[in-house]
Phi, psi and omega in degrees: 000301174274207205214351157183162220297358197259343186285181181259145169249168170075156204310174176092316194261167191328171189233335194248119175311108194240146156226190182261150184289321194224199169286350195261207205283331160332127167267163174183098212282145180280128200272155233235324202270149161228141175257133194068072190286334192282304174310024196243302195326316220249027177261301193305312202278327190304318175317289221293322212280333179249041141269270173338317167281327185295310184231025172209324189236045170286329181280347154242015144297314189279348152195098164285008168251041161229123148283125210249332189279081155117358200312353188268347193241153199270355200276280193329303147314341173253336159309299179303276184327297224300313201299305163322277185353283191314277190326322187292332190270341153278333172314295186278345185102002195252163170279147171303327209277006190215148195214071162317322176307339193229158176054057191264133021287310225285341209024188185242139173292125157290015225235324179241054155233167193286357141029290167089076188280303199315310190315320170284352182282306170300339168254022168349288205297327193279333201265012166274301193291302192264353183099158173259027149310304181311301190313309200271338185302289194309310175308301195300296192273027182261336182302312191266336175294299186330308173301319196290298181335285161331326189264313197284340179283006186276289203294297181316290182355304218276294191288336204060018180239136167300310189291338189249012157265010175235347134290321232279258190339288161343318189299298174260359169270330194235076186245127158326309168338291209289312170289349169273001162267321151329318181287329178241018139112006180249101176292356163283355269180327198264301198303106173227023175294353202293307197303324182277002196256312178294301172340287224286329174332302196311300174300339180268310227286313165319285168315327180111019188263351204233142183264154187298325170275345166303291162334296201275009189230353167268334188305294191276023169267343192253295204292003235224317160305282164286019128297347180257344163267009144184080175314347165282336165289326178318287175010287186277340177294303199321301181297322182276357147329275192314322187302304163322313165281342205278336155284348178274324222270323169258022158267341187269003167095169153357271169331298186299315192323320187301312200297309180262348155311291206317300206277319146352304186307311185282309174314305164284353117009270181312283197326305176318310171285334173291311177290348172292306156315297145344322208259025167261342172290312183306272217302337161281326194260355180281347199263326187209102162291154209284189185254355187154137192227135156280132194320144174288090002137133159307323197280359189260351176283156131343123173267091179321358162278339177268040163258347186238014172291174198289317194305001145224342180282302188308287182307321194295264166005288213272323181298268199337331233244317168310296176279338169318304219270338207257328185216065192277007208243359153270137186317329186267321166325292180293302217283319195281344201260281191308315174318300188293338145311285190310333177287305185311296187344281186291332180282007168271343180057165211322303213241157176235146201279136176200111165064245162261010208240124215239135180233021179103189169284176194237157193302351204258357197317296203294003150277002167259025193226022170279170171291291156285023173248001169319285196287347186289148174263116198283339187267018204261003189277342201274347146359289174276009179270323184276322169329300196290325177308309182312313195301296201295318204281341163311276224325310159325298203281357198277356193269117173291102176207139178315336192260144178256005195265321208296312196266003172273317186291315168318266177305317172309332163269317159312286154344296150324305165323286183273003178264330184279335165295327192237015162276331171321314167359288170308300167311323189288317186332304181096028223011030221261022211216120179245136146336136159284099195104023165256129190319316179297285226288352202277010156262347204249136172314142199279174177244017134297151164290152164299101176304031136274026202211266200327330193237351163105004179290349154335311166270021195255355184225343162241142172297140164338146092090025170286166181269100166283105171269123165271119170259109158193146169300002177306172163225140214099333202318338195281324171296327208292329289214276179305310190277352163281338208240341178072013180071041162276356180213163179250145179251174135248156215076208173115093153318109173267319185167147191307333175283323168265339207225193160258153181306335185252018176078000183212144158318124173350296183297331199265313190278330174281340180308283174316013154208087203262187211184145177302344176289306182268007172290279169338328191279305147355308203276298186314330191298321218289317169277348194274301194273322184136001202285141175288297212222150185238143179240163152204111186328136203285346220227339158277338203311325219288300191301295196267029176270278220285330205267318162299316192301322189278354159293334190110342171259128183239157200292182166212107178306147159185115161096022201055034153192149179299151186221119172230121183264151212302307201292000000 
């Protein structure tokens, strides 16, 4: 919270901030004032958003009513149904936390799945006007410049310098983290602005800018948000929040000490109240427990290579490494250097990792073997690990100094730091975000809809609310399908999560049909009447294999609109 053992703490005191120039004992203040702060902001935002779009989400600016993200993977397409899903199911009267429309007949509990319900609320309006295609393309390319933003007004709060609240932001808005959840398409994961926004309360609240029920009813109006765009993360603040003061409260001396008991107090407040908000989802989801989670994985840990590969790690590193020796005796210092420590730590998970190579357990293992931190991904902790990066790397360039060897070692690295991140960019994607018509893309599923989805001919061939099996290699396609369609047909399958549901998105019985046998052909025909299904529709541009294999069943299609329509009966 201060910044060296001289500052006045707690709200109310100087804005203006010391840390040391060099180890030694000399002080020197970070000037505090900006001038045009809102135009700095909204200068700060335009960057983040034509960085972005320039070298990464220009195809979904240029048609955002096409899916375009991830189409070979089931995640995206289950976002695009969620951005539906709420509204239609508060709209009707039905509960959200349960679904008959996907996995039909029986349908499936939402309740221990990703759903992002704030996320579908807010973007009501757009997936009311525009589809909820439009809703996730627009979500996507707005999460990391929004994040980057978010983070600079944090930085600017803290240092009062524009350049370095404006890499600061880079660091953590285009964090491999954020675009490589962005490239595939998981907008509870991708939307992280909230956590530089709960910073910056802090920091105002700090200064005397923000009064206590204003702090405690924005706070917990935020923590409240995110629990509804990704409750394993609400999680993870929590702890590293309690962690965080518990590293402020003893770095912070004496002097300090009262002050951040204080703002500790307001938080679990605020915390207290969110969960209270929180708890017809808890409390419904704590009453129908999931069927089973999956186990935490090596590949979800953190990998000591990836803190040092070169395209982002190593300068990021060498600043932390930097500001710890040169100015450890500041209070903001310690408190940021040990945080980001304590994060890599718990973000390495049960086992520790080196390249593809599981070297054993970590003394801490048998706490990934509780009930719900079992299932959790540990490397998904480093989020807040690019936070404290962001922080530190203001905090660095933010350092006033007389040695030109000093502001050179400074920017240079810093310069480095952020050149090296958003040159990552492309890679961190996974290329998963296609030009429409780029020739490199013609193995990739196409992204328009089929106009039998797109132009309503659907309804010329299935009934209200009949039971549909979707085939295509697309992934997902039955929900992405359904939720474009406003839930005029019900499906069956339909990827939810790896725990509840299969991967591939299709009923078993439906899904074994490619490598068929009379055996699973009887199974297919008992599933199809045992459940209701009418109709199998399957997208033309996949069709050929499973053309021959109905056909050699006795069923026959009707081509239309880009895709075979076979009716069961």
């Amino acid at each position: 919270m201060t910044t060296s053992e001289a500052d006045k703490p707690g709200p109310g005191a100087s804005r203006t901030a010391t840390v040391p120039r060099t180890a030694g004992p000399r002080q020197f203040a970070l000037r505090g004032r900006v001038p045009h702060p809102a135009l700095q902001g909204l200068l700060a935002l335009a960057v983040y958003l034509a960085i972005f779009i320039i070298a990464y989400a220009f195809p979904l600016l240029r048609q955002p009513g096409l899916p375009q993200v991830g189409q070979g993977q089931v995640d995206p397409n289950f976002y695009v149904w969620s951005l539906r899903w709420w509204p239609y199911a508060i709209s009707h009267g039905l509960n959200p936390l349960y679904s008959s429309q996907i996995g039909a007949p029986v349908g499936f509990s939402l309740a221990w799945t990703t759903t992002a319900p704030a996320l579908a609320v807010i973007m009501f309006p757009i997936t009311a006007a525009f589809g909820p295609i439009t809703s996730l393309n627009l979500t996507l390319l707005l999460s990391a410049p929004v994040s980057a933003w978010a983070t600079f007004i944090v930085a600017r709060r803290l240092t009062g310098r524009f350049w370095p609240a404006l890499l600061a932001g880079t660091v953590y808005g285009f964090s491999p983290y954020e675009v490589g959840h962005t490239g595939v398409g998981q907008a509870n994961l991708a939307v992280i602005m909230l956590f530089p926004l709960m910073v910056y309360l802090v920091l105002l609240w700090w200064d005397g800018k923000l009064g206590r029920p204003a702090f405690i009813g924005l706070m917990a109006v935020a923590m409240t948000a995110e629990f509804y765009v990704f409750n394993e993360a609400f999680a993870e603040m929590t702890l590293l929040g309690a962690v965080g003061l518990l590293i402020g409260f003893a770095v912070a001396g004496p002097s300090g000490r009262p002050t951040v008991a204080r703002l500790a107090r307001l938080v679990a407040v605020a915390w207290a109240i969110a969960l209270v908000l929180a708890s017809p989802y808890l409390v419904y989801a704590l009453r129908h427990p999931s069927a089973g989670f999956i186990k935490a994985l090596p590949a979800n840990s953190l990998h000591l290579k990836a803190l040092i590969i070169p395209e982002s790690g190593i300068p990021l590193l060498l600043i932390v490494l930097a500001l710890a020796v040169l100015t450890w005796s500041s209070r903001l210092t310690r408190l940021l250097v040990i945080l980001f420590v304590f994060i890599v730590v718990v973000a390495l998970g049960p086992h520790l990792v080196v390249g593809a190579t599981e070297l054993g357990p970590l003394p801490w293992a048998r706490l990934w073997s509780l009930p719900l931190v079992r299932s959790a991904e540990p490397v998904r902790l480093m989020l807040f690990g690019y936070l404290v990066l962001a922080i530190i790397l203001a905090v660095w360039l933010a350092i006033p100094t007389r040695s030109r060897l000093l502001l050179a070692a400074q920017w240079v690295l810093g310069l480095a730091a952020v050149a090296a991140i958003i040159a990552y960019i492309p890679q961190a994607s996974h290329g998963n975000i296609i030009p429409a018509g780029n020739p490199s893309a013609a193995a990739r599923p196409a992204v328009a809809l089929p106009t039998f989805i797109s132009d309503g001919l659907y309804r010329d061939y299935l009934r209200p609310h009949e039971i549909v099996v979707v085939v295509s290699d697309r992934g997902n396609a039955g929900m992405l399908f359904q939720a474009d369609t406003n839930f005029y047909f019900r499906i069956a399958g339909g990827f939810i999560n790896a725990a509840l549901s299969d991967t591939a998105a299709l009923p078993a019985p439906v899904a074994r049909l490619s490598d068929p046998t009379p055996a699973t052909e009887r199974q297919f025909r008992a599933y199809v009447h045992r459940s209701g299904v009418g109709a199998i529709i399957v997208e033309r541009a996949w069709a050929a294999p499973w053309m021959q294999v109905f056909s050699r069943m006795g069923l026959h299609g009707t081509s239309v609109g880009g895709v075979i329509v076979y009716r069961t009966a």
